[in-house]
C-alpha positions as CSV (number, residue, x, y, z in Angstrom):
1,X,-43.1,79.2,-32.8
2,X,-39.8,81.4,-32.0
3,X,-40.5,80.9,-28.4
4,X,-40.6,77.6,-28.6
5,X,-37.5,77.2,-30.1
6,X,-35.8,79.6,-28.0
7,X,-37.1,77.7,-24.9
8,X,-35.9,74.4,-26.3
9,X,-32.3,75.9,-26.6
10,X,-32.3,77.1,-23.2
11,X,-33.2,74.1,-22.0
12,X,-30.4,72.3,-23.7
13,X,-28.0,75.1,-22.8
14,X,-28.7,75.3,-19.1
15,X,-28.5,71.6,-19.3
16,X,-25.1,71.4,-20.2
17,X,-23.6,74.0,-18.5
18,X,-24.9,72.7,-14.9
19,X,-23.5,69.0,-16.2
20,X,-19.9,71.6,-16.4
21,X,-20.3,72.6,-12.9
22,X,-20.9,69.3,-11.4
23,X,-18.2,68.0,-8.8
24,X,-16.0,65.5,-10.3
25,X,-14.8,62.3,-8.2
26,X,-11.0,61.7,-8.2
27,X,-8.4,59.8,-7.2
28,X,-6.9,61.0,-3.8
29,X,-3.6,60.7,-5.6
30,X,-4.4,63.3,-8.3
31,X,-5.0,65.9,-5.4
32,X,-1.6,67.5,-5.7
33,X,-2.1,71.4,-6.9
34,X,-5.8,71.0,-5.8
35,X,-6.9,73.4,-2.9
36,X,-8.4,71.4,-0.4
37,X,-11.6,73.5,0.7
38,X,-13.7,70.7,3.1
39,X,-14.8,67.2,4.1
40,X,-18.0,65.8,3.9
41,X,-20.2,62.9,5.1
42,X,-23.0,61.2,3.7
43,X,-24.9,57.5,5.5
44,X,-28.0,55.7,5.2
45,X,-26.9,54.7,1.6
46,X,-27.8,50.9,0.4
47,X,-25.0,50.4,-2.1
48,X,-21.7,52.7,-3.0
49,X,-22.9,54.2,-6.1
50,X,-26.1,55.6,-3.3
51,X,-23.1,56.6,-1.4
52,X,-21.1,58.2,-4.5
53,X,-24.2,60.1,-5.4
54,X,-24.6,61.4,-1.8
55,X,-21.2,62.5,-1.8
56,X,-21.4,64.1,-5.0
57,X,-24.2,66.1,-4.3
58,X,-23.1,67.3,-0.8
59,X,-19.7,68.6,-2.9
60,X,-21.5,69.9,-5.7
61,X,-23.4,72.3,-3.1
62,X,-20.4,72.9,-1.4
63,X,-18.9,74.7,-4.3
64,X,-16.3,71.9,-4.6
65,X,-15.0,71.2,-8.7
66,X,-13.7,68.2,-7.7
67,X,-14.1,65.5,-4.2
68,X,-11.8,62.1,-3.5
69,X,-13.8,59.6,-1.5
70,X,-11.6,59.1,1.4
71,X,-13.2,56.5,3.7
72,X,-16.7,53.9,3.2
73,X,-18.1,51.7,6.2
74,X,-20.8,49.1,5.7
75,X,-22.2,48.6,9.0
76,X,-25.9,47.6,8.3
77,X,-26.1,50.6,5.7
78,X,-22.9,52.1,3.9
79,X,-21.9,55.6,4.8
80,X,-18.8,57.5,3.7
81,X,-16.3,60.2,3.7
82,X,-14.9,62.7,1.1
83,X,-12.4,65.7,0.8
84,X,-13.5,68.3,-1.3
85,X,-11.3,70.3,-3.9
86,X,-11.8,73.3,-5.8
């Protein structure tokens, strides 16, 4: 029964904490004081929030805290850019 309820709460813990790690989308105009650390590229998306969601993750295993979506083209599929902060 105490196992259970240990496992339960570290489920809910580790859930949280990696929702505190994950890169945050900004606005390229709150970058000032942010360290810029890379750029990234995502395509093949079918709508923006795909796109958003392939950026995110590429930051969030880049080590970024934060990315700004800096370009999106929708030729036939939509594909972006972002610039990663930390």
């Amino acid at each position: 029964m105490k196992t259970t309820k240990y496992a339960a709460a570290a489920l809910i813990l580790s859930t949280l904490s990696f929702g505190a790690f994950a890169a945050q989308s900004i606005n390229p105009a709150d970058t000032s004081g942010l360290d810029k650390i890379g750029v990234v590229s995502a395509d093949g998306a079918t709508t923006l929030d795909g796109l958003e969601a392939k950026l995110a993750a590429k930051a969030e295993a880049a080590g970024a805290t934060s990315y700004a979506i800096t370009s999106a083209n929708t030729n036939n599929k939509i594909s972006g850019t972002a610039t990663l902060y930390k």
